[in-house]
Structures are given as structure tokens and as C-alpha cells.
DSSP file (Angstrom, degrees, kcal/mol; ACC not computed):
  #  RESIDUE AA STRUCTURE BP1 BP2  ACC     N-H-->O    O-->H-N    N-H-->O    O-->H-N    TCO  KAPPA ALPHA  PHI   PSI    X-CA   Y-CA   Z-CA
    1    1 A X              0   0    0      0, 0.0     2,-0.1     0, 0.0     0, 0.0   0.000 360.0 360.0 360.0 139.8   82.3   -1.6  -48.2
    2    2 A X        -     0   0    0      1,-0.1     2,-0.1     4,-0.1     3,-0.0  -0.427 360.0-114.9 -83.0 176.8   86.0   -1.8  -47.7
    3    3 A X        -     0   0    0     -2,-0.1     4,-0.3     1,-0.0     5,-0.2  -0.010  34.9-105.2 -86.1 169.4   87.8   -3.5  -44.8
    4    4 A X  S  > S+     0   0    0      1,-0.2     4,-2.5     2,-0.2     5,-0.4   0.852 113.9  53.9-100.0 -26.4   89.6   -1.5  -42.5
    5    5 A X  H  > S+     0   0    0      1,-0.2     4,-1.3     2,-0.1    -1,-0.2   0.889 113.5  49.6 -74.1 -14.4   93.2   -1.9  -43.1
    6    6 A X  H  > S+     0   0    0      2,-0.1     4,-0.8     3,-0.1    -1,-0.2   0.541 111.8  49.2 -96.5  -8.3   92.4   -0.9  -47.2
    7    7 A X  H  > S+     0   0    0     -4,-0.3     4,-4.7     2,-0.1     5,-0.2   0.881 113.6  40.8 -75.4 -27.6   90.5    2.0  -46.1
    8    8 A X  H  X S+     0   0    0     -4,-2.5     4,-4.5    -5,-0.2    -2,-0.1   0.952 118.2  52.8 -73.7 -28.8   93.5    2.9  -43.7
    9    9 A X  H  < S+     0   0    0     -4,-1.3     4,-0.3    -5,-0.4    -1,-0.2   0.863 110.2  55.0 -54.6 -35.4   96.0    1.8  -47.1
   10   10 A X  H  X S+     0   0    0     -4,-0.8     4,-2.5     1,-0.1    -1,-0.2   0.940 100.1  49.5 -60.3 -58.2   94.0    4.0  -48.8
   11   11 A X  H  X S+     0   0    0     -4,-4.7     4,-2.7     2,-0.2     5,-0.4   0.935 102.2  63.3 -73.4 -35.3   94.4    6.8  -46.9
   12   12 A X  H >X S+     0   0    0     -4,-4.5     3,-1.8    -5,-0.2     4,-1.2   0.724 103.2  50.0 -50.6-105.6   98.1    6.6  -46.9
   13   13 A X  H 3> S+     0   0    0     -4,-0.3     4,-1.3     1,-0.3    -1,-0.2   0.528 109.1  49.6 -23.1 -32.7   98.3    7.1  -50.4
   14   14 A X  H 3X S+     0   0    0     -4,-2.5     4,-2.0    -3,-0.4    -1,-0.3   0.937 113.0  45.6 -68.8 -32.8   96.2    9.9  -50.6
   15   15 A X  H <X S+     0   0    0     -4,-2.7     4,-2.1    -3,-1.8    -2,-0.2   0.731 118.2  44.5 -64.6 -19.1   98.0   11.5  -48.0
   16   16 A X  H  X S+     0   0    0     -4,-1.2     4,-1.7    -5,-0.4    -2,-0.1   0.822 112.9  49.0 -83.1 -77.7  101.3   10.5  -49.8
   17   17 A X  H  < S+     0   0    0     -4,-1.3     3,-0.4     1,-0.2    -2,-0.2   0.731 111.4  53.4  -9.6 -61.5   99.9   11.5  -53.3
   18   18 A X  H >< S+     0   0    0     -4,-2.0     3,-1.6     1,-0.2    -1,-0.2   0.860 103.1  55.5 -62.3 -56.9   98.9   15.0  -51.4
   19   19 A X  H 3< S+     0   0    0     -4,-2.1    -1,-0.2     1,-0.2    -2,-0.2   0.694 102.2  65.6 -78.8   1.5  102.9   15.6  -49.9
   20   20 A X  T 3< S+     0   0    0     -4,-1.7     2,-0.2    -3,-0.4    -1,-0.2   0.587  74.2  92.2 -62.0 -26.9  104.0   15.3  -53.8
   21   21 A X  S <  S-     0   0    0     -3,-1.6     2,-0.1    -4,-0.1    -3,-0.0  -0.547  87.1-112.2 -78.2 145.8  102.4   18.5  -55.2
   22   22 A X        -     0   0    0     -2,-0.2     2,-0.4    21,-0.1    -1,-0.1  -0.361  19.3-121.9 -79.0 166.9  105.0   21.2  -55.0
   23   23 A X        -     0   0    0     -2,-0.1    58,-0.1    54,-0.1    -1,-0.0  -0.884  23.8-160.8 -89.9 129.4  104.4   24.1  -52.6
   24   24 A X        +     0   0    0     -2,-0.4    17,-1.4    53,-0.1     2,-0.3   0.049  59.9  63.5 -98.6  20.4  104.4   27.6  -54.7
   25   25 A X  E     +A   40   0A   0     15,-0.2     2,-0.3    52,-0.0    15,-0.2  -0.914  56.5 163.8-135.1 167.9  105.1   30.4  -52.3
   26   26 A X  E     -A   39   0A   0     13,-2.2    13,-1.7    -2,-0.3     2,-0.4  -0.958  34.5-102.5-173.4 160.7  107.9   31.0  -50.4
   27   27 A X        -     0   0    0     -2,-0.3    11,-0.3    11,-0.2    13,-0.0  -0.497  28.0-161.9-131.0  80.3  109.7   33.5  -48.4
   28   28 A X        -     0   0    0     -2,-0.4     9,-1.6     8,-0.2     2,-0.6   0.110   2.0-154.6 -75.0 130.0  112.4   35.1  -49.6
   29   29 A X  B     -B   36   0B   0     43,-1.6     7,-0.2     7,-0.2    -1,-0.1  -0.766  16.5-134.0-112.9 157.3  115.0   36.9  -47.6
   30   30 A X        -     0   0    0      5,-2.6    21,-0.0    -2,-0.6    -1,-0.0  -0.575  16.8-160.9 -92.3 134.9  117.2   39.7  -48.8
   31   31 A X  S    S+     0   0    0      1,-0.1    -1,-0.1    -2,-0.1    -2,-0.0   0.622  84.8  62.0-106.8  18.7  120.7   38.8  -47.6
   32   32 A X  S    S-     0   0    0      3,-0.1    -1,-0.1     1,-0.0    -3,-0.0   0.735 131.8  -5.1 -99.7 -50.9  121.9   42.2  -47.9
   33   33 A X  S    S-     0   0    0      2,-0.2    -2,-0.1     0, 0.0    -3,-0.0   0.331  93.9-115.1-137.7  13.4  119.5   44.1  -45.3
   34   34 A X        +     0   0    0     -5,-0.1     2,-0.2     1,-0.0    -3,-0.1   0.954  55.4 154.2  71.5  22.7  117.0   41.1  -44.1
   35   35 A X        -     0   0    0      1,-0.0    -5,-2.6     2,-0.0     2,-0.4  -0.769  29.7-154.5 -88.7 154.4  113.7   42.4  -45.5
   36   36 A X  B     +B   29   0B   0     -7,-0.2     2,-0.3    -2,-0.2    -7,-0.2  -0.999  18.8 170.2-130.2 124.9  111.4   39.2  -46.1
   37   37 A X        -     0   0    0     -9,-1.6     2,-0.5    -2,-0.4    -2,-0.0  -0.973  26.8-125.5-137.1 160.0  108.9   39.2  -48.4
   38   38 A X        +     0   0    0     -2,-0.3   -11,-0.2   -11,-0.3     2,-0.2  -0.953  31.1 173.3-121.9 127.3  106.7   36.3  -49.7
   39   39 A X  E     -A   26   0A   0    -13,-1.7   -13,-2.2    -2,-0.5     2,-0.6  -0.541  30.3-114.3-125.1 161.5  106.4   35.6  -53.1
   40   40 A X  E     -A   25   0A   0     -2,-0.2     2,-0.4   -15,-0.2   -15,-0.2  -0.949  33.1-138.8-124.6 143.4  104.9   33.1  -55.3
   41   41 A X        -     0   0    0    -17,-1.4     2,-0.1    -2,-0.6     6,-0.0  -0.688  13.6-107.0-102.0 154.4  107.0   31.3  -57.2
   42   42 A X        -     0   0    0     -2,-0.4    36,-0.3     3,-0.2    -1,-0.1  -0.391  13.9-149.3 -83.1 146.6  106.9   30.1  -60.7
   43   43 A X  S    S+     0   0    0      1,-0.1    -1,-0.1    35,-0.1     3,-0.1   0.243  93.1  31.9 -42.9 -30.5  106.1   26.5  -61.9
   44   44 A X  S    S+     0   0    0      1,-0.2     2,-0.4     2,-0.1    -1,-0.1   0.726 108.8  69.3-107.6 -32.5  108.0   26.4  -64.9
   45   45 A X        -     0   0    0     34,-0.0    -3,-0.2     1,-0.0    -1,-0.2  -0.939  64.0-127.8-141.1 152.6  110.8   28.5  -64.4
   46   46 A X        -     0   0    0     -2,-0.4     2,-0.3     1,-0.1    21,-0.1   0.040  30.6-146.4 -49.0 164.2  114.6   29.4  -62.5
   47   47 A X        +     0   0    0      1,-0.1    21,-1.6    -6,-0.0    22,-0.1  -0.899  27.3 174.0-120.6 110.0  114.2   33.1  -61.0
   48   48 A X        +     0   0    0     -2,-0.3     2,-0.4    19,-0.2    13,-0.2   0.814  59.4  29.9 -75.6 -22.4  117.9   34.1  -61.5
   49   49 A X        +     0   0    0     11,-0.1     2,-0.4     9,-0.0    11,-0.2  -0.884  65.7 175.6-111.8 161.9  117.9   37.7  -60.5
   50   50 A X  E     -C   59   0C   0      9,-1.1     9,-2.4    -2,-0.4     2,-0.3  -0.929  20.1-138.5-160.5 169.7  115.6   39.2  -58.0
   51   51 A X  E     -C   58   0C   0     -2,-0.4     7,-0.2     7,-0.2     2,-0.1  -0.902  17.9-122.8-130.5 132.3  115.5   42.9  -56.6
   52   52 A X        -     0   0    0      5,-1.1     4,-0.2    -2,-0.3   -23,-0.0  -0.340  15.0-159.9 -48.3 129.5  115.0   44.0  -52.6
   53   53 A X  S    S+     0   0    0     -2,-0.1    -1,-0.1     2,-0.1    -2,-0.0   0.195  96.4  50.9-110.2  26.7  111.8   46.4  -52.7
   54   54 A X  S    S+     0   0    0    -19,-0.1    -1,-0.0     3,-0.0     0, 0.0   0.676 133.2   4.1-101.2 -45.4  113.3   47.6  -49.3
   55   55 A X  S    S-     0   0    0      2,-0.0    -2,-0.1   -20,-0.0    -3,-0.0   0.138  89.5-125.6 -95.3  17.9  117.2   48.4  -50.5
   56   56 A X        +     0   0    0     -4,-0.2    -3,-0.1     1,-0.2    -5,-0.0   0.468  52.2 151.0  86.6 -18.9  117.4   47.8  -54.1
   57   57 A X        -     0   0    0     -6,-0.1    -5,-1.1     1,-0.0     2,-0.7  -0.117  36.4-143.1 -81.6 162.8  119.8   45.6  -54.3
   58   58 A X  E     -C   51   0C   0     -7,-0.2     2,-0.3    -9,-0.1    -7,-0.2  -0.979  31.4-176.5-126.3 104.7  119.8   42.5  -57.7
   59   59 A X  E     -C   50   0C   0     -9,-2.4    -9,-1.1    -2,-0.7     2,-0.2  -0.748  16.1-144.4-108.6 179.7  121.0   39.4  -56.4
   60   60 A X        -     0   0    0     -2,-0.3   -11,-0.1   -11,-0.2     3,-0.1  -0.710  33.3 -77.9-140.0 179.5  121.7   36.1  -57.8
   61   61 A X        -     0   0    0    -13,-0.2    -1,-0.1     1,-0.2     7,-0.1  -0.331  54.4-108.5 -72.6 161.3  121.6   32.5  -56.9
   62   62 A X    >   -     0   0    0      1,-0.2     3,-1.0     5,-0.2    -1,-0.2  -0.306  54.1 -80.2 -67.7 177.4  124.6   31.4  -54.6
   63   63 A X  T 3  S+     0   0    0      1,-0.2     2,-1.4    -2,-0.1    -1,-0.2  -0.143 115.8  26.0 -63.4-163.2  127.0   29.3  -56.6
   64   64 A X  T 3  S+     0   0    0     -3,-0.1     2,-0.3     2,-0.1    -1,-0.2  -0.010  99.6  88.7  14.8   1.3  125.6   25.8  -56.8
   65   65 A X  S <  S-     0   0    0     -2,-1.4     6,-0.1    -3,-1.0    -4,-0.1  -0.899  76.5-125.6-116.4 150.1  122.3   26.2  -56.5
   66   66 A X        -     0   0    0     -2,-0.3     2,-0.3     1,-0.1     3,-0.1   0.338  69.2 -13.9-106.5  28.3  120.0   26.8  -59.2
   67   67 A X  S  > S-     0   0    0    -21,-0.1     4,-2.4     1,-0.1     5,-0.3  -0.906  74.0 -78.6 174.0 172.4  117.9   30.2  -58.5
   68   68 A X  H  >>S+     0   0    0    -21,-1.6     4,-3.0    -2,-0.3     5,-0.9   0.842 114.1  63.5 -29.0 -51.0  117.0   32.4  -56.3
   69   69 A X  H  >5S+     0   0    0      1,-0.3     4,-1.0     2,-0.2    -1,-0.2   0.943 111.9  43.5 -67.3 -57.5  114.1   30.5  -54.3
   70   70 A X  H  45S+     0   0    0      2,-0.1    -1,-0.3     1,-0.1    -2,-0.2   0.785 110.7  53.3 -41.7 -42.6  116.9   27.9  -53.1
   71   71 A X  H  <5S-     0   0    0     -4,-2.4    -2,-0.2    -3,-0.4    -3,-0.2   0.987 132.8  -1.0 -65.6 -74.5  119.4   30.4  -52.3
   72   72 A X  H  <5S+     0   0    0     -4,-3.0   -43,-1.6    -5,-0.3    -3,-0.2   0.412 103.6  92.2-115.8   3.1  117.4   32.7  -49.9
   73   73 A X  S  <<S-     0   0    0     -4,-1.0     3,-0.1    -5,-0.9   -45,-0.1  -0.474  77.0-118.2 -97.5-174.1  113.6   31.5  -49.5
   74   74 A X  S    S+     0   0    0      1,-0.2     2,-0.5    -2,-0.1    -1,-0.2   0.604  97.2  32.1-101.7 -19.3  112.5   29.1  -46.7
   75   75 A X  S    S-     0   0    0     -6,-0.2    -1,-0.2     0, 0.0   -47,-0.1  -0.985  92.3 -93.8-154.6 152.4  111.4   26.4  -49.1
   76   76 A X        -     0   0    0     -2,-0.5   -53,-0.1     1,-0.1    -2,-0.1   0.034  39.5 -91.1 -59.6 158.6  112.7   25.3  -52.7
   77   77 A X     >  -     0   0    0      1,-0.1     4,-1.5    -4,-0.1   -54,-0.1  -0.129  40.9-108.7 -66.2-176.1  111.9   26.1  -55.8
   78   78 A X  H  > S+     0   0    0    -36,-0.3     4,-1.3     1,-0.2     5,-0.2   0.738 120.9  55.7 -52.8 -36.0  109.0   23.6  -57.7
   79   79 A X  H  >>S+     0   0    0      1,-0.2     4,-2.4     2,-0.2     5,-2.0   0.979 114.2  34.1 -89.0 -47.6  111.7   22.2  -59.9
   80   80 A X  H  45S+     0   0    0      2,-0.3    -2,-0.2     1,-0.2    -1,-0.2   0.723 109.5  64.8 -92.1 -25.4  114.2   20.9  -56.8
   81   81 A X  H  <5S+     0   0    0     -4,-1.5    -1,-0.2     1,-0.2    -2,-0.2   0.953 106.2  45.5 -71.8 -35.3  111.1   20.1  -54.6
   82   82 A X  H  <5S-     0   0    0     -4,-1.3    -2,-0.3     1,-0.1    -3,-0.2   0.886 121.1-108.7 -46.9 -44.9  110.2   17.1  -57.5
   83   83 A X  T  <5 +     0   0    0     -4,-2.4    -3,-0.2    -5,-0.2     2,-0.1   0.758  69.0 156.0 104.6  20.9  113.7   16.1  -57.5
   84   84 A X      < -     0   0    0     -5,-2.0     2,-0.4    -6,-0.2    -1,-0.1  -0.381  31.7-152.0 -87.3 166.7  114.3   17.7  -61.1
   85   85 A X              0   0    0     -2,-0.1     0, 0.0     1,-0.1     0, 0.0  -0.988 360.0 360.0-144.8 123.8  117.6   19.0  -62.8
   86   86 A X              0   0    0     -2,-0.4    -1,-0.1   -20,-0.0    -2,-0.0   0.497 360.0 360.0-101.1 360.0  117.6   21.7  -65.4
């Protein structure tokens, strides 16, 4: 039986281990008329364009950042929550 201060060691690393997977939805706002819609985002790859399904509109990333999910959703893409550079 473990002790208690490795059970409690224990659980900190799963719990750490656990905030490391990325999160894959997100909720992207149009900055052209505000519609929000939630999407899931992909795992492997940048979304550089994406299109309003209320106005239409094709936007792109702002400058320095590297896609859509970054630019207007509430939480980063997969690549930037890892801490990765493509």
C-alpha cells in the first residue's frame, strides 16, 4: 500500500499529465458581424481561411499568429497549446 504523501505525488502527476492533452474545440468568433460558432479543431493542421455561415465573409489569421483558431477562437489551436512552431 502506498504512503500518503506518494499517493498525493501521484495524484499530481496525473492531474499534471491530464492538463497536457490539448483541448480540440473552440469557439470561434466572426469579427466581421459576431456570430460564434463552435467548432472542432484539427490536430494536425493550421486552419488559414475560414468562412461565417451567418455573413459569408473568408477571413484569415491576424498577422502574427498562425491560424484562424488563435486569431478569433477562445482557446488556441493544438499546435500553440503544446508549445509547437510550424
Amino acid at each position: 500500500m502506498l504512503r500518503l504523501p506518494a499517493m498525493r505525488e501521484l495524484r499530481w502527476r496525473v492531474r499534471r499529465l491530464a492538463r497536457r492533452r490539448p483541448i480540440y474545440f473552440s469557439t470561434v468568433r466572426c469579427p466581421l458581424c459576431g456570430k460564434r460558432s463552435r467548432d472542432q479543431m484539427p490536430g494536425n493542421a493550421s486552419v488559414y481561411f475560414y468562412r461565417c455561415m451567418r455573413c459569408n465573409e473568408l477571413f484569415t489569421p491576424l498577422p502574427g499568429r498562425c491560424c484562424v483558431y488563435c486569431s478569433y477562437g477562445d482557446v488556441p489551436c493544438p499546435w500553440s497549446q503544446q508549445g509547437k512552431s510550424q
